[in-house]
C-alpha positions as CSV (number, residue, x, y, z in Angstrom):
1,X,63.0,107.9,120.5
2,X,63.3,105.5,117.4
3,X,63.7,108.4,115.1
4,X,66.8,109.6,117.0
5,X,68.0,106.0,116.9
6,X,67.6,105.9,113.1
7,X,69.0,109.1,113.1
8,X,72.4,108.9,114.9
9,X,73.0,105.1,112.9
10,X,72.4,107.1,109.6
11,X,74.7,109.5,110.6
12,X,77.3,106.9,111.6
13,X,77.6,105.4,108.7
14,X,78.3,108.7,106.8
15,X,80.7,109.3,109.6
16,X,83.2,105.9,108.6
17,X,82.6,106.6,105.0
18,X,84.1,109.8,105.4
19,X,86.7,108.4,108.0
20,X,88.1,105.3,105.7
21,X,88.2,108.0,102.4
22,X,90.4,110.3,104.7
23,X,92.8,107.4,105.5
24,X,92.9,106.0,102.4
25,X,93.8,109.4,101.1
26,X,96.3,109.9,103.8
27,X,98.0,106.4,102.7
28,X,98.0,107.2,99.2
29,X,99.7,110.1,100.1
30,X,102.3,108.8,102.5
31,X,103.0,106.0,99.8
32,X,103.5,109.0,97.0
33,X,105.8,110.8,99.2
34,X,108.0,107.2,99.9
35,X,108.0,106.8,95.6
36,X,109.0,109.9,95.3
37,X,112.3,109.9,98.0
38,X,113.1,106.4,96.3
39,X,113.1,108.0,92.8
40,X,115.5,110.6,93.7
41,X,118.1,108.2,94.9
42,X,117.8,105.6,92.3
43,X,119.8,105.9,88.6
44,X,118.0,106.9,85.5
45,X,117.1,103.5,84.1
46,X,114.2,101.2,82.7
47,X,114.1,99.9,85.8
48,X,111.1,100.0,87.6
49,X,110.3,97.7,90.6
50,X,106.8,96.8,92.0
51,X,107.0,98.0,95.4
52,X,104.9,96.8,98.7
53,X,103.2,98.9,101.2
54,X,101.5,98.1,104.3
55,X,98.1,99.6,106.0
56,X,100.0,103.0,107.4
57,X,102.1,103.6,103.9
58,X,105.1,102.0,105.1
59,X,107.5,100.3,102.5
60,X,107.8,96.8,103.0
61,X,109.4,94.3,101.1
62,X,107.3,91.2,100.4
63,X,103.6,90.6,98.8
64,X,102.7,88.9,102.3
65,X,102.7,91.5,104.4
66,X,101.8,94.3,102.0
67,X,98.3,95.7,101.1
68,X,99.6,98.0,98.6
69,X,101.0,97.1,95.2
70,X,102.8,100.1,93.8
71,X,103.5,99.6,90.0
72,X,105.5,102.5,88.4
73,X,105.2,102.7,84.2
74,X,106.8,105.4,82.5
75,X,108.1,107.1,79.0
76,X,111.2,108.9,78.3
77,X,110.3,112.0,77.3
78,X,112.3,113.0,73.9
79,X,114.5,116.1,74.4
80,X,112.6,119.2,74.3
81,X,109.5,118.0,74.7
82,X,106.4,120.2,76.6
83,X,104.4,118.6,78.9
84,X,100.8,119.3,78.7
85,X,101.9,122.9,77.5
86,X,103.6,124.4,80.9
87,X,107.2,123.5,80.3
88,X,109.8,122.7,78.4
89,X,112.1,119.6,79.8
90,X,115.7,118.2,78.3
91,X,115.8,114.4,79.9
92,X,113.2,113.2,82.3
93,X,110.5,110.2,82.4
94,X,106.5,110.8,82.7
95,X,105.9,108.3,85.1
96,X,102.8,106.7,85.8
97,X,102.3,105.5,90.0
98,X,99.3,103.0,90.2
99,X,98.3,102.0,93.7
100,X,96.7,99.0,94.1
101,X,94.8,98.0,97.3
102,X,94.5,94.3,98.0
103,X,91.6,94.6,100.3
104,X,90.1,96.1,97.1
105,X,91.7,95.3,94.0
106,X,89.0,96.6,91.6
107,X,90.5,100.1,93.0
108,X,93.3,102.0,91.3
109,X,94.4,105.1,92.2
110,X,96.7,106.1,89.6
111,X,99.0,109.5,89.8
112,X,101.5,111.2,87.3
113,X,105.0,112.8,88.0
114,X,107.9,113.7,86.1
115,X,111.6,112.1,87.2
116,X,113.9,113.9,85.6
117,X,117.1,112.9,85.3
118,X,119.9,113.8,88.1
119,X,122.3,112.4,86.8
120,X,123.0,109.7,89.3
């Protein structure tokens, strides 16, 4: 009976790992999606804002009630450059998203995109 009891607690624990990696992947991914529709509306400047996030993704708009810290650092890309030998682009910025978590702030995930300019 105490080996089944070991058991099931080892397999618990295996069980949240795998359950706060899935959320924390879902987050990440809600908070990506949010940068990106925020991108395309904004003009093509120097710009860049830290923005806030709480526990579900959700932009908010002050440090208190955000766990997320969403930096954004970025180059302008000269005319004509290729990035990382795929394509060929005229005007855009490689940007650089780093998501900070407060409950863990030794942990960055950090993800690329290009924002090319619209024109707006």
């Amino acid at each position: 009976m105490g080996f089944v009891c070991v058991t099931l607690l080892g397999l618990m624990a295996t069980g949240l790992g795998n359950v706060q990696k899935s959320t924390t992947t879902t987050v990440n991914a809600q908070i990506m999606q949010t940068v990106v529709n925020y991108l395309e509306v904004q003009s093509f400047t120097n710009n860049l804002p830290i923005l806030y996030f709480d526990d579900e993704g959700t932009d908010v708009t002050s440090t208190g009630t955000g766990l997320y810290q969403v930096t954004l650092t970025g180059t302008t890309a000269a005319p004509g450059a290729t990035i990382q030998g795929t394509f060929t682009i005229s005007n855009a910025r490689l940007l650089q998203v780093h998501v900070v978590s407060q409950a863990s702030p030794n942990t960055t995930n950090t993800f690329s995109l290009v924002w090319p300019n619209t024109g707006y």
